[in-house]
C-alpha positions as CSV (number, residue, x, y, z in Angstrom):
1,X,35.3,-27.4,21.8
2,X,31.8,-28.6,21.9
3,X,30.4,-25.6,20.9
4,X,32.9,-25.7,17.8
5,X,32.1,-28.8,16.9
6,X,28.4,-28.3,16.7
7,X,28.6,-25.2,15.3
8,X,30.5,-26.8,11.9
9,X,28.1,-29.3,11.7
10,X,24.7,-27.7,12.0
11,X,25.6,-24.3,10.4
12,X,28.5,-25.5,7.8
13,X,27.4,-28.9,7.1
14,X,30.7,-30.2,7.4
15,X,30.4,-34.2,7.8
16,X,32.7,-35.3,11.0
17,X,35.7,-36.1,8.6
18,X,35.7,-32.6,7.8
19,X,35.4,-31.2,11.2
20,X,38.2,-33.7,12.2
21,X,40.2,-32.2,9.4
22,X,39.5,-28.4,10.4
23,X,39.9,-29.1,13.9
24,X,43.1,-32.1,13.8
25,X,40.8,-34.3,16.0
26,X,40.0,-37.8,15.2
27,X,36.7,-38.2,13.2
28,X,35.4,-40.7,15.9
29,X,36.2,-37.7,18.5
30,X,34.1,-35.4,16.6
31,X,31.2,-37.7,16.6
32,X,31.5,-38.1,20.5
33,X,31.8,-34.4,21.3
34,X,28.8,-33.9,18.3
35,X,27.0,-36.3,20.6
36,X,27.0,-34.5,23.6
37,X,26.7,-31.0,22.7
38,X,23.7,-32.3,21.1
39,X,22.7,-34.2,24.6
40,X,23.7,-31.4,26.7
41,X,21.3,-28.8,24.1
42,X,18.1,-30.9,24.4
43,X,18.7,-31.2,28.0
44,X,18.4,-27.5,27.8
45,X,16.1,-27.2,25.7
46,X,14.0,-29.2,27.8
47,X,14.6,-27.4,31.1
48,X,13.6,-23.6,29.1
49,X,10.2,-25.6,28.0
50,X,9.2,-26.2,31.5
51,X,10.4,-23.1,32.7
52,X,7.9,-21.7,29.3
53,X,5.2,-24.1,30.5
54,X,5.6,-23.1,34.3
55,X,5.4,-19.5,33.3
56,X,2.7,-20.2,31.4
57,X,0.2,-21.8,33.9
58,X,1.3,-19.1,36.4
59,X,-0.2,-15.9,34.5
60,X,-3.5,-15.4,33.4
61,X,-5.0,-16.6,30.7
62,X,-5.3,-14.2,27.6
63,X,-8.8,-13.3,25.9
């Protein structure tokens, strides 16, 4: 449901009324679940950076 919910708001725009309405959730539930799918994607985002950076220092530097 996550996924859902983000997905409306980034891509469609839809304000959390909206998604509410789409989704017959409570606008206040849409906000929590906005909140942590948006939590649980930096959190990833984060963990693929380091991973980047690790891979990174590990090969050879270009010329």
């Amino acid at each position: 449901m996550d996924r859902e919910v983000l997905t409306l708001s980034l891509w469609e725009g839809l304000t959390a009324v909206e998604i509410g309405q789409v989704l017959a959730m409570p606008a206040v539930s849409v906000r929590s679940r906005l909140h942590r799918a948006k939590a649980r994607r930096r959190a990833q985002l984060a963990v693929d950076e380091g991973l980047a950076n690790e891979r990174s220092q590990d090969s050879p530097a270009r010329r």
